[in-house]
C-alpha positions as CSV (number, residue, x, y, z in Angstrom):
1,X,64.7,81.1,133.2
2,X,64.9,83.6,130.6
3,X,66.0,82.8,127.3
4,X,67.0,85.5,124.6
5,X,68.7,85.5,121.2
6,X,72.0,86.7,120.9
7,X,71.0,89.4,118.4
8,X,68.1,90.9,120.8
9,X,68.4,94.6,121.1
10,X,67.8,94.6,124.5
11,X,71.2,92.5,125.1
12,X,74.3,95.1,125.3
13,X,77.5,94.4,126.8
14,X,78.8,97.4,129.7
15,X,82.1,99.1,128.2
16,X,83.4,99.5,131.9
17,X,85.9,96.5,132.4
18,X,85.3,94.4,135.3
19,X,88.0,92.1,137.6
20,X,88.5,90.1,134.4
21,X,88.8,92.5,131.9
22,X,85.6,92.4,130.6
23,X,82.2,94.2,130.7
24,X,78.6,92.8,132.7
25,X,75.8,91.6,130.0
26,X,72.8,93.8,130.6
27,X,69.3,93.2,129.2
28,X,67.0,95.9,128.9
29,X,69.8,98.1,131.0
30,X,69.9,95.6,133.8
31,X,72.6,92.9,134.7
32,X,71.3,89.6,132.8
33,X,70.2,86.3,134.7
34,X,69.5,83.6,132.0
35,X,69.9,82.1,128.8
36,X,71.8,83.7,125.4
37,X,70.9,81.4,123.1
38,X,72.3,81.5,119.4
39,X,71.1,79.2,116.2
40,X,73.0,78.1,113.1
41,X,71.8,80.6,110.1
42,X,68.7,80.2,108.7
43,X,67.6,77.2,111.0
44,X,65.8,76.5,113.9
45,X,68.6,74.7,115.0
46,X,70.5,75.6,118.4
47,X,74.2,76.2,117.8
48,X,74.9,77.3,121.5
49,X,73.2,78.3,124.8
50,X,75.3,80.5,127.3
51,X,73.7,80.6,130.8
52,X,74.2,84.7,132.1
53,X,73.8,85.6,136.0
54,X,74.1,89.3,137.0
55,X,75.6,89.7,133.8
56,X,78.2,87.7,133.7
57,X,78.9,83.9,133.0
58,X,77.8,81.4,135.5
59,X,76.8,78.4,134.9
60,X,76.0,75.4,131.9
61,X,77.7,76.6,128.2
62,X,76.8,74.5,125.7
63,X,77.9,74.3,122.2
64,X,75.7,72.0,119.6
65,X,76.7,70.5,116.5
66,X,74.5,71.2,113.2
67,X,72.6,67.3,113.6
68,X,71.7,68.9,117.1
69,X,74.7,66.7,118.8
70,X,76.4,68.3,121.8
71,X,79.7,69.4,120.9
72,X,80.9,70.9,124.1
73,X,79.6,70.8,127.9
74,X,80.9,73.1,130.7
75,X,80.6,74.9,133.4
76,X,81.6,78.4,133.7
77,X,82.2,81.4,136.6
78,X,83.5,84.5,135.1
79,X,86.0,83.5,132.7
80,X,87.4,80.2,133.8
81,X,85.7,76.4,133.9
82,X,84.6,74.7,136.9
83,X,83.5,71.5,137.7
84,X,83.6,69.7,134.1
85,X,84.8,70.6,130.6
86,X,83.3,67.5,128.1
87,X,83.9,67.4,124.5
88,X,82.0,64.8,121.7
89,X,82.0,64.1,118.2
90,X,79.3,64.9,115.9
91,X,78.3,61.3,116.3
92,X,77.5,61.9,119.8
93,X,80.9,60.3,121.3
94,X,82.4,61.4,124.4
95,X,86.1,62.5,123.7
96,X,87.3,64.3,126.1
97,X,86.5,64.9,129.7
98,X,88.3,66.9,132.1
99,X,87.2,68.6,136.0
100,X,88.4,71.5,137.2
101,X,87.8,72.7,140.9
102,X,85.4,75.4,142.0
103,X,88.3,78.2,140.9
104,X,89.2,76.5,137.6
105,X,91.9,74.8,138.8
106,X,93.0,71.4,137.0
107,X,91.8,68.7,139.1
108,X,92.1,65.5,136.2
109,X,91.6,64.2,132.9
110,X,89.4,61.3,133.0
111,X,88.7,61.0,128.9
């Protein structure tokens, strides 16, 4: 899968609002399939990675912690969170777990 930095000029965001109020991701003028990825400044360390298809968000969103931890784990479609939403500690606990249904719905809160 294709994996870009945030910053990459080829990466622009479509003015025209969409469904959900906001625009399609494009790369190189074409709706993005793959991975935005962004790094803490002046590392090599990942700080997120946001998973793109036809320009929009579908898929694993992860959010790292400086020590390379996961912070944050979910799931996205358009603008709301499907299947599961986990949260950890910079040690690398578990703190919070929740799952959703396939249209974001609530479904429980197991952490």
């Amino acid at each position: 899968m294709l994996r870009i930095e945030y910053n990459d000029p080829d990466l622009t965001q479509r003015d025209r609002p969409t469904n959900w109020g906001e625009g399609i991701y494009l790369y190189k003028g074409h709706p993005f399939t793959g991975i935005e990825i962004y790094y803490y400044p002046n590392t090599n360390q990942l700080s997120a990675e946001y998973e793109y298809k036809d320009g929009i968000f579908d898929g694993r969103q992860v959010r790292y912690w400086q020590n390379g931890n996961i912070m944050e784990e979910y799931f996205q479609k358009y603008d709301y969170y499907i299947n599961s939403f986990k949260r950890w500690n910079e040690q690398g606990v578990l703190i919070s777990h929740q799952e959703n249904d396939q249209f974001g719905n609530w479904v429980k809160t197991i952490l």
